[in-house]
Structure formats: C-alpha cells, structure tokens
C-alpha positions, -999 to 999 in steps of 0.1 A, spaced: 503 486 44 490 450 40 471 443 70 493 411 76 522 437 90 496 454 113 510 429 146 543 428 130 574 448 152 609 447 152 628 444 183 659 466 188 668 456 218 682 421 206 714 414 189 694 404 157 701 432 132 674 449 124 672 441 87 675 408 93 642 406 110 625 428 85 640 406 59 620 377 79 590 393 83 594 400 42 595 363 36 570 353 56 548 377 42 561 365 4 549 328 18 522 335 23 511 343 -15 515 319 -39 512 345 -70 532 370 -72 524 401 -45 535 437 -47 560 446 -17 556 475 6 576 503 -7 608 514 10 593 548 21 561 526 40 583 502 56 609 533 66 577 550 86 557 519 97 587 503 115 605 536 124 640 524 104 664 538 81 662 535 45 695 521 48 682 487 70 652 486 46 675 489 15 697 457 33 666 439 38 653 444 0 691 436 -11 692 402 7 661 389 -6 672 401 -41 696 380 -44 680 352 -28 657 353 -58 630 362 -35 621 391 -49 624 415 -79 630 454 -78 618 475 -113 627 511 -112 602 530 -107 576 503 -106 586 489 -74 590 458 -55 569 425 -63 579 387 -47 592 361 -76 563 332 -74 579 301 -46 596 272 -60 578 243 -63 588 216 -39 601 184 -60 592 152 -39 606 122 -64 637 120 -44 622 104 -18 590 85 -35 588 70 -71 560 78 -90 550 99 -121 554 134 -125 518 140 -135 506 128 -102 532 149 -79 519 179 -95 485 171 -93 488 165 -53 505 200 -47 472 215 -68 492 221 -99 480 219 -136 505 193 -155 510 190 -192 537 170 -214 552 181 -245 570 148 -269 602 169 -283 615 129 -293 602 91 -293 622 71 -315 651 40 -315 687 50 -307 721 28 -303 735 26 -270 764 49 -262 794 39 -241 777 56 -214 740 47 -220 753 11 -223 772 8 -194 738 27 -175 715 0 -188 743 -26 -185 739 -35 -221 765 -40 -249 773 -8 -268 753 1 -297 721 -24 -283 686 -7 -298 674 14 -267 644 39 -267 650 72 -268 623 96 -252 626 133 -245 600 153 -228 595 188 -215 573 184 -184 555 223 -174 535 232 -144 505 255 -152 517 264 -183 555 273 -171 586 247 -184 599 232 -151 621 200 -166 635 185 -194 636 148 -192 657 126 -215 650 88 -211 665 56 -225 647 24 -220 664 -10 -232 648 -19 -260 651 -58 -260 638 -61 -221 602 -74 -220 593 -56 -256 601 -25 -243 602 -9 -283 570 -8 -288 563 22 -262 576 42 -294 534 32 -301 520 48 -270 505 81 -262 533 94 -241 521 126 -239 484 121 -222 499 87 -201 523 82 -175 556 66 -187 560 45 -154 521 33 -161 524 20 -197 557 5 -186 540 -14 -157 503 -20 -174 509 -27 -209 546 -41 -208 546 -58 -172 576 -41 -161 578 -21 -127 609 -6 -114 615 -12 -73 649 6 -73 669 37 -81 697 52 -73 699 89 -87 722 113 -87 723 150 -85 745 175 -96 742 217 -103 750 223 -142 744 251 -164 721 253 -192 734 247 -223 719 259 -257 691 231 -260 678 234 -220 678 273 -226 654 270 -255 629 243 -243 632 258 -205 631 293 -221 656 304 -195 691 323 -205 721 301 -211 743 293 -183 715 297 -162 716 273 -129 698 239 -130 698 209 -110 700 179 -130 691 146 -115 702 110 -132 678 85 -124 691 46 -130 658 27 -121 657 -11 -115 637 -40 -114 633 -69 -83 660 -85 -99 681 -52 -100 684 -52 -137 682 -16 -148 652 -10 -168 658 28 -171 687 57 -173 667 91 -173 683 122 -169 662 155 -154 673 193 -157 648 214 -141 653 249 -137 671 261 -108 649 295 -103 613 272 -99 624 242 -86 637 226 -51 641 196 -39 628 177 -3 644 148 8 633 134 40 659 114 61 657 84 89 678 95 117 691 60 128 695 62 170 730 49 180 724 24 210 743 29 243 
C-alpha cells in the first residue's frame, strides 16, 4: 500500500457507510496525482481496512461511474487524469494564457479561416443583416497534446476592418490580442450561454471522442463599450476533461 493510506482509518461506529468513506479516502488519494496512478487492489484494501470485498467493490463502483477511475480485467484499477478546471466563465481572456497559468502546455490547430455570409442565426447574434460578410474561424484548442475544445467563431466583417484577420497567424497568436492590437477592437462584455449536448460526427473526429459522447458547449456573444457585438463564438469541450468554476457574489440582504 501507498504510504499516503498508512494514517488513513475508517470509522464504523458512525452512520457514514463504510464504502462511502473508503470511496473518499480513494478520491483524495486520486487528487492528489495529477497523472494517472495505479489503485490499490481490492484484496489490499479488503486486509488493510479489515472490510468486505463487497464495501470495497461499492466503493470502486461509485467512483467508476463518476469517471474517476477505470477497472481493466486482470490489469487492475488506475485513476482517469482530473479535469481541468475552465476559468473563462468568470474572467475574459485567451485560452492560451489560462492554460499556461494552471502549468499546462497549449497549442492551436486552424481547421478554417475564411469569409462566410451571415445566417439567420449568426446575423441576428452579431445584430447584422442576413447574409453580411462575417469571418469564419474554427480552431481545435489541446492541452499538452490532448483535444479539449472545438471553437467556432464569427467576427463581423465590416466592423473596424475586421476581414483582414483572415491575414494573421491565428495559430501562434491570441485571437482576443490581434483583435485588440492590430484592429483596435476590445470586447468589455459577454453574455454566454451554456448547455450539455452530444457530440455529433464532426466534434467526435476533431475531439477524437465517440459520438454522442457528453460535452458542454458554451456560446459566447462578446461586446464592445458601446455593446455592439463584436463576436458570436461557440465552444464544445469535452465533457470527460473539462469543468467549469464560476465564482459568485453573494449579495447581503439588509435588515
């Protein structure tokens, strides 16, 4: 046994089932590794903690279908590498730089940069007549080498020369950057919206996930001071490697 289980114990004289606190000593210990870490077998954690292989068996259960953990036959137990924590909610800025302030390696693959016509939907986003010339500008975004999100973005084409970004190295530079440094345009605003889909054909093949596989996809409507939308992006990211945090004011009722 791992020497982080030597001061663990459960307690059976509390109304906590047992496999529920061996199932939260499991996690702990599974937080505690950022790669992926082989789990005690179900005959080590039967003697060390003096249970049934049933409460151990619950314990492995639970956390296998909380994606914690995968179970081979005859290979074992090992954890399934933690989600990585998706801040943008809550602060605006590039994806390159959140990942490179949790210690992650970022890279940016162009699937599409080119001019499109504005959709009924897309237009009514941008608040611009249908079939206006709007930048189209799909990217799959990876963290150390794994797909996380595919981001498709339409910019209106017409606002502060906004086309020419089909010109700039989108993969080594942040779009939010060249929009601000090179085309004076900074969004203050957004309002997004998010919403559990499947994957579909194209986000299983770019994600390389299975089809119908969970994913949380985030629209992103982003604004200027004079709330003119500058931006309608829309974000799948894969449900089994991403979470979000989203921080909240509590505001304090007066008496």
């Amino acid at each position: 046994m791992d020497s982080f289980f030597q001061n663990k114990s459960l307690n059976k004289k509390t109304p906590i089932p047992l496999y529920y606190q061996l199932k939260e000593i499991l996690s702990e210990y599974i937080s505690q590794h950022q790669e992926r870490v082989v789990i005690p077998t179900e005959n080590d954690l039967c003697s060390f903690f003096s249970i049934s292989r049933t409460t151990v068996r619950q314990a492995l259960n639970e956390l296998t279908s909380e994606e914690s953990i995968e179970r081979h036959k005859s290979k074992g137990s090992f954890s399934i590498p933690k989600k990585t924590n998706q801040n943008f909610l809550q602060v605006l800025e590039s994806f390159n730089d959140e990942m490179h302030e949790k210690g992650l390696i970022p890279a940016t693959e162009v699937l599409t940069l080119t001019f499109t016509k504005a959709t009924a939907q897309i237009a009514e986003k941008l608040s611009i007549a249908k079939g206006s010339d709007v930048v189209l500008l799909v990217r799959l975004r990876k963290t150390d080498a794994i797909p996380m999100v595919l981001v498709t973005t339409y910019l209106p084409a017409n606002y502060n020369n906004l086309r020419d970004i089909v010109n700039e190295d989108m993969v080594n530079q942040s779009m939010y950057a060249v929009m601000r440094e090179k085309f004076h345009t900074v969004p203050v605003r957004t309002t997004r919206f998010i919403e559990a889909k499947s994957a579909g054909k194209f986000e299983s093949e770019e994600l390389h996930i299975p089809q119908k596989s969970a994913m949380l996809v985030v629209e992103t409507i982003a604004s200027d001071e004079h709330d003119v939308p500058i931006e309608f992006s829309r974000a799948s990211y894969r449900g089994d490697k991403n979470r979000f945090v989203i921080g909240v004011h509590v505001r304090q009722k007066e008496e």
